[in-house]
C-alpha positions as CSV (number, residue, x, y, z in Angstrom):
1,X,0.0,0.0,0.0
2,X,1.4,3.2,-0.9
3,X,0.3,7.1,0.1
4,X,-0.7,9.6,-1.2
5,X,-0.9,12.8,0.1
6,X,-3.4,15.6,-0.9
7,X,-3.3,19.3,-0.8
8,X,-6.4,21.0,0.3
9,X,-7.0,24.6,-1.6
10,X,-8.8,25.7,1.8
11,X,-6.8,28.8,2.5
12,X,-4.4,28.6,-0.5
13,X,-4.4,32.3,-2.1
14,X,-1.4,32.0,-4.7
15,X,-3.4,31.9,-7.8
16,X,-3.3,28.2,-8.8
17,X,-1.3,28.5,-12.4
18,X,1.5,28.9,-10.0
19,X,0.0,27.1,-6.5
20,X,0.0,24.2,-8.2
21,X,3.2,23.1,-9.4
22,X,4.8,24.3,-6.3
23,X,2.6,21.5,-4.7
24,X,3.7,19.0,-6.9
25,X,7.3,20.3,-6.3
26,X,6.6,19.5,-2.6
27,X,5.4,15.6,-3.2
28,X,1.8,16.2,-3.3
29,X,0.0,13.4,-5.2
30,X,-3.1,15.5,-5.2
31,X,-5.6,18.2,-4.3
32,X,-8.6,18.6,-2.3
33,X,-11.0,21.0,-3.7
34,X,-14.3,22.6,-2.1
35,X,-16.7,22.2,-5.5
36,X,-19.5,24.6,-4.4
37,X,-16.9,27.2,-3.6
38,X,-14.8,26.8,-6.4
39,X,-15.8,29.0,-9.8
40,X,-13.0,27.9,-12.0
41,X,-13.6,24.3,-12.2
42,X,-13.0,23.5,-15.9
43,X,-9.6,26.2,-15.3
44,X,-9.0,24.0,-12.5
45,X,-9.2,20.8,-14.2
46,X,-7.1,21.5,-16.9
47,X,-4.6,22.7,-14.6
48,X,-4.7,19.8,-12.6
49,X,-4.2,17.5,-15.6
50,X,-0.8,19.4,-16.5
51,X,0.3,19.1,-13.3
52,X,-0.2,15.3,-13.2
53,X,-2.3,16.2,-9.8
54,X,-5.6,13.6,-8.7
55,X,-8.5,15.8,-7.1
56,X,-10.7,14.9,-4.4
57,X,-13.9,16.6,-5.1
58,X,-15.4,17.9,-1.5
59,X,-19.2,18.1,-1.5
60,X,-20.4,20.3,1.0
61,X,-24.2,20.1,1.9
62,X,-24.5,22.1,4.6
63,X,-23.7,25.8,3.4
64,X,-25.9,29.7,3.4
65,X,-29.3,28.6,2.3
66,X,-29.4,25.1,2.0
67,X,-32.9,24.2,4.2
68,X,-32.3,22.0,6.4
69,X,-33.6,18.5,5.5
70,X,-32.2,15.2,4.3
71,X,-34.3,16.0,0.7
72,X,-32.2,19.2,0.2
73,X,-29.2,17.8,1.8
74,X,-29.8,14.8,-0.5
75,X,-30.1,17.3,-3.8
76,X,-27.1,19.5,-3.0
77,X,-24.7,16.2,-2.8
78,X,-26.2,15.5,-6.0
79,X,-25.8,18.9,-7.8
80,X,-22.5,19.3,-6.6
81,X,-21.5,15.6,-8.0
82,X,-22.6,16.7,-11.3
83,X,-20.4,20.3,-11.1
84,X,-17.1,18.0,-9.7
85,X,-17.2,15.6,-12.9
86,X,-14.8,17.8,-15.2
87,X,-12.6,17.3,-12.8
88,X,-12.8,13.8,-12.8
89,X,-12.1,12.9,-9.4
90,X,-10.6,9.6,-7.5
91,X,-12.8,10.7,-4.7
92,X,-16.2,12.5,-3.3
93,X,-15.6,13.8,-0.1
94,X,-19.0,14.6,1.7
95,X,-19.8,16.8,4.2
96,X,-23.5,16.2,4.8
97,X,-26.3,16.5,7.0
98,X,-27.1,17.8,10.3
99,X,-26.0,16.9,13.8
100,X,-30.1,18.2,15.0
101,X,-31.2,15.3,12.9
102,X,-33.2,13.0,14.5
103,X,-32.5,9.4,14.1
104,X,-35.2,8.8,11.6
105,X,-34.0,11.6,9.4
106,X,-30.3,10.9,9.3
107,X,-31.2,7.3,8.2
108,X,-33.6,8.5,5.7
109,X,-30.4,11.0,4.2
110,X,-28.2,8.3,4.4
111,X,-30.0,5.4,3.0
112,X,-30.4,8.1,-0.5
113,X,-27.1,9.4,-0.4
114,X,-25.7,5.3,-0.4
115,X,-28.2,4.5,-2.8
116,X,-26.7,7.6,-5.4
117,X,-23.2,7.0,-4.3
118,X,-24.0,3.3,-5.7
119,X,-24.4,4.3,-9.2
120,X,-21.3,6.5,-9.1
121,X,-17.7,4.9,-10.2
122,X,-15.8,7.1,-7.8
123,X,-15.6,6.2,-4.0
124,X,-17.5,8.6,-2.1
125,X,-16.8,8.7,1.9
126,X,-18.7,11.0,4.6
127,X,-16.9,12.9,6.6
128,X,-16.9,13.3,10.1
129,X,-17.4,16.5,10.8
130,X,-19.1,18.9,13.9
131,X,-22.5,20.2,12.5
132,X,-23.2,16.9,11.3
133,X,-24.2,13.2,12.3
134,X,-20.8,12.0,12.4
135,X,-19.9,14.5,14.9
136,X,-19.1,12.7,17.7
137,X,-18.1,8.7,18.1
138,X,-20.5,7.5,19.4
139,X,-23.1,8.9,17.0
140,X,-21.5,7.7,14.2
141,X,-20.9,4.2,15.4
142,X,-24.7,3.8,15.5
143,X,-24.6,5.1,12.3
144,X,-22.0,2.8,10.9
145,X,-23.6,-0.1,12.4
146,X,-27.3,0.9,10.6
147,X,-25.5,1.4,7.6
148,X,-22.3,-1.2,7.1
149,X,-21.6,0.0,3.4
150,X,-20.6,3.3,4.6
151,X,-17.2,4.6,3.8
152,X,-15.9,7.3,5.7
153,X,-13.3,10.4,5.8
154,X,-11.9,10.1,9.3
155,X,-11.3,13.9,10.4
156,X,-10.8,13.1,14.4
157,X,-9.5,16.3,15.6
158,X,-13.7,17.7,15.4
159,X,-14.1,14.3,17.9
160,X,-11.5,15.4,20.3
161,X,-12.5,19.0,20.0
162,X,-16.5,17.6,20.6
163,X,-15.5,15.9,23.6
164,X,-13.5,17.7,24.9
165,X,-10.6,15.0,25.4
166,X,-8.6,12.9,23.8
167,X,-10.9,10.0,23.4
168,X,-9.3,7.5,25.7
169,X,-12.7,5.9,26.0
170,X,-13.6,5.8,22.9
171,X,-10.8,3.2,21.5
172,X,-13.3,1.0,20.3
173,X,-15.4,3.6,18.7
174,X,-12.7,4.8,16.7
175,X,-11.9,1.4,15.7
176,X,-14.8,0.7,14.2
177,X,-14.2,3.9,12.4
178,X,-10.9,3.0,11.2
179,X,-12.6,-0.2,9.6
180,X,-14.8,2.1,7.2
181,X,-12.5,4.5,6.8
182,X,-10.8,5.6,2.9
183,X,-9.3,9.0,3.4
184,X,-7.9,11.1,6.1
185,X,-8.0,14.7,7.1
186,X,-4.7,14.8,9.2
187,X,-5.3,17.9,11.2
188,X,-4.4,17.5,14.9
189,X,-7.5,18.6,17.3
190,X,-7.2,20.0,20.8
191,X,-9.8,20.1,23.9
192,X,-10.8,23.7,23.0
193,X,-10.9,23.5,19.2
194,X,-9.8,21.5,16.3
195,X,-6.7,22.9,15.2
196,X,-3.4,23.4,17.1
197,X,-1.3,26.4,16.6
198,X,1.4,24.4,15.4
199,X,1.0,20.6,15.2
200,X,5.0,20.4,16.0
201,X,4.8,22.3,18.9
202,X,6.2,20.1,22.3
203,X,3.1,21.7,24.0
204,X,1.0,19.1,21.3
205,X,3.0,16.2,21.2
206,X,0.6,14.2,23.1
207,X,-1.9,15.5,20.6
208,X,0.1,14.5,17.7
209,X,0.8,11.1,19.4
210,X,-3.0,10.2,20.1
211,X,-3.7,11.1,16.4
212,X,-1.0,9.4,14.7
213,X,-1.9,6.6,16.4
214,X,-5.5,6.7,15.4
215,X,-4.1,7.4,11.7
216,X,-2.5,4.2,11.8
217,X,-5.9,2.0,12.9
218,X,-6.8,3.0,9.5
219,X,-4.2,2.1,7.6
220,X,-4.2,-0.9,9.3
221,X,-8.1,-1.6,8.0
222,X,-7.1,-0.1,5.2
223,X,-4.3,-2.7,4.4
224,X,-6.4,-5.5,5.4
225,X,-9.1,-4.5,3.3
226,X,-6.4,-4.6,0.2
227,X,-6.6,-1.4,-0.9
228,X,-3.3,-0.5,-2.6
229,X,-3.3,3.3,-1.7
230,X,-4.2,5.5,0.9
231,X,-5.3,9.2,0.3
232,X,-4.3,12.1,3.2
233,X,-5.0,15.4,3.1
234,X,-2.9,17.9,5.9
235,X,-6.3,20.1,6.5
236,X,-5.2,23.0,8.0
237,X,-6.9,25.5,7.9
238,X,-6.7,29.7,7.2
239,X,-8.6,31.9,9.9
240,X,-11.0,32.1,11.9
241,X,-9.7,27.7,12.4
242,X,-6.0,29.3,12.0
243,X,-5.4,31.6,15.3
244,X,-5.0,34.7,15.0
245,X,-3.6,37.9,17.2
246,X,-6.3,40.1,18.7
247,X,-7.1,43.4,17.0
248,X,-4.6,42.7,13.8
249,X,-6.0,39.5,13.0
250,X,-2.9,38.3,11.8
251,X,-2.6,34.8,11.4
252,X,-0.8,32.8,14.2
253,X,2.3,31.0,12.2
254,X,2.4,30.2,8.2
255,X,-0.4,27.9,7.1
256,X,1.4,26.9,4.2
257,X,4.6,25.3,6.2
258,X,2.0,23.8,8.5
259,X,0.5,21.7,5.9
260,X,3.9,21.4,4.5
261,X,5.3,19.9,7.6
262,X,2.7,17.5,8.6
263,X,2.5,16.2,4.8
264,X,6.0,15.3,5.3
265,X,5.8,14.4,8.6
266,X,3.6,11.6,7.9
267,X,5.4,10.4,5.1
268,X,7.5,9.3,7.4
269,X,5.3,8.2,9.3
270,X,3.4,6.3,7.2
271,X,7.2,4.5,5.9
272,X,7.9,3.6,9.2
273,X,4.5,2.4,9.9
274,X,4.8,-0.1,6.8
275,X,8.2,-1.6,7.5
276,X,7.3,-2.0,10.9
277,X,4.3,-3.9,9.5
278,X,6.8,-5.8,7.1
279,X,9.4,-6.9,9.3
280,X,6.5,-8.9,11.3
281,X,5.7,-10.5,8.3
């Protein structure tokens, strides 16, 4: 199994005739583009094919005037599926639905959304995400369980910012998550929000430790499974999830070497994680 590491244009405000090859220059496989914030797409597309970049097409159905039931939730994933095809995409991240749901209704949005994802022939995971079902572990595991097709995008630092801990008692929770899960958003949570300063900072290293660790669960499942690659996306983002200093609102450290370093930080991880794997073989 090999990675592949994805750069998310969240935050990125080099235009991307030049943004791009500078990620490719810097090992990226891959972007991670927001469709229904994204104008360019064709421009984008073309780009990306020059650059010999994949695209994970994010599909976000909670945004300003989407009502809030599973039908619309259900018709803005499919809308935005239909804008993402020029840019042919290995995967649809989805963002979708809403963590006020009742039980009833986020089966109801599920049970569509795996039914449409069904006669797609890209992979489509659901993220888990505050503001939606898969907000916290536990509410996701019940929805895992109704719905054992599911494929997720594992995004734990909203979990540890949820709960306001680092999970230690919810191992078999995230376990279970790991089993379903195809892509990572490697962004290192904390108790108060879900997005350290500065993932390298000793004042996170526990932080970065518990994460890592959950990382490799997945890859794990992911290995098992027989999947021959494994997609990861650094998703830091700019402000107001990037700190910022009071009155000048400048942003607390460089977002760009933040997603820099924890791309190549877990490159290494990942190759250390896989000949550890090995040598017990």
């Amino acid at each position: 199994m090999e990675l592949k590491r994805i750069r998310s244009l969240w935050g990125v405000e080099t235009p991307l005739v030049r943004a791009l090859p500078d990620f490719k220059t810097n090992g990226y496989q891959g972007i991670e583009v927001a469709v229904v914030f994204t104008p360019e797409l064709k421009q984008l597309a073309t780009l990306a094919r020059e650059h010999e970049l994949e695209v994970v097409a994010q599909i976000l159905t909670t945004f300003p005037g989407t009502p809030r039931t599973p039908r619309a939730h259900l018709q803005a994933f499919k809308d935005q599926v239909k804008m993402a095809l020029p840019l042919n995409p290995i995967l649809f991240n989805v963002q979708g639905g809403c963590d006020s749901w009742s039980e009833l209704e986020q089966d109801q949005f599920y049970d569509d959304a795996l039914k449409f994802a069904a006669t797609l022939d890209v992979p489509v995971a659901f993220e888990t995400h505050r503001g939606q079902p898969t907000f916290t572990p536990w509410t996701t595991a019940r929805i895992l369980q109704t719905f054992p097709d599911l494929r997720l995008t594992c995004d734990l630092s909203h979990w540890v910012n949820v709960c306001e801990r680092l999970l230690e008692d919810q191992e078999d929770n995230i376990r279970l998550a790991a089993q379903h899960c195809i892509h990572i958003h490697a962004r290192v949570g904390h108790e108060e929000g879900p997005q350290v300063t500065d993932p390298s900072a000793p004042e996170f290293a526990a932080h970065l430790a518990a994460h890592e660790q959950w990382w490799e669960w997945m890859w794990e499942a992911q290995k098992e499974r027989g999947q021959t690659f494994t997609t990861l996306t650094p998703e830091f983002g700019p402000p107001p999830y990037q700190h910022t200093l009071p009155v000048s609102q400048q942003p607390v450290g460089n977002l760009d070497a933040v997603c820099n370093w924890m791309a190549e930080r877990q490159l290494l991880h990942f190759q250390q994680w896989k000949a550890s794997i090995e040598n017990l073989q």
